[in-house]
N, C-alpha and C positions, 0 to 999 in steps of 0.2 A: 771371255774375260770381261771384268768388269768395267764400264765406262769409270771414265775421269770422275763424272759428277756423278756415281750412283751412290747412293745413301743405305746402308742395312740397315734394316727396324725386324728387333725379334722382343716380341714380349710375351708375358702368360696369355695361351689363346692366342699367339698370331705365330702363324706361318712365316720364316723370315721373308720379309717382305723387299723387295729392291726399289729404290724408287730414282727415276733418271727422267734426264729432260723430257726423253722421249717416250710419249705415251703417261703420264701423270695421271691424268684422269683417269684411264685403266687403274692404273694403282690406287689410286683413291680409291675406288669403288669395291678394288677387291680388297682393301684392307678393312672400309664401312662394313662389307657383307659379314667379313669374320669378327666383328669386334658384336655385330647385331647376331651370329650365333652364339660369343661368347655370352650376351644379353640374354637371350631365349634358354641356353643352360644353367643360367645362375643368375635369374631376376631379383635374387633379395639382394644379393652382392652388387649388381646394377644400380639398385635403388640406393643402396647404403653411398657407392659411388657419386651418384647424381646429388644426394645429401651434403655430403663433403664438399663438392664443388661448390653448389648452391652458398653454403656455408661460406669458402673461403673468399668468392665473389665480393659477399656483403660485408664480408671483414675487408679487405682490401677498399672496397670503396669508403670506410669510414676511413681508415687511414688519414687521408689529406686531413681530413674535418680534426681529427683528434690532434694534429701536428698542430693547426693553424688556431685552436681553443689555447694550447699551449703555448701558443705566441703573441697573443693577443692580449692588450694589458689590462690589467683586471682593471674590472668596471667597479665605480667608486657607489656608493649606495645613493640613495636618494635622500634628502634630508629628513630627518622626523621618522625616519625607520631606522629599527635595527637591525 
């Protein structure tokens, strides 16, 4: 029967996986191993993945920057220029 805290994780290429206080790092590990075969049978799909991530990373970190250009009050020119 399942503990209190255990967690089911089933996704494409994972074995439902349980994951409980007890023993964590086991589970970790076996979850790393299957996600690193799901890697070795479909490396373009791996890469296209890591892409994506890569991608959303760099978008979330402009985030702030792009909120706080839009809050900031526009800057008046300099004289003698247009």
């Amino acid at each position: 029967m399942p503990d209190a805290h255990d967690i089911a994780v089933d996704g494409p290429g994972l074995q439902n996986v349980s994951v409980s206080t007890k023993g964590v790092r086991a589970r970790i590990t076996e979850g790393a191993d299957q996600i690193a075969q799901v890697v070795r049978d479909n490396p373009k799909t791996a890469i296209a993945a890591g892409a994506a991530i890569a991608a959303g990373a760099v978008a979330a970190a402009a985030i702030p920057a792009i909120r706080a250009a839009k809050k900031a009050p526009a800057r008046k020119k300099a004289p003698g220029r247009k």
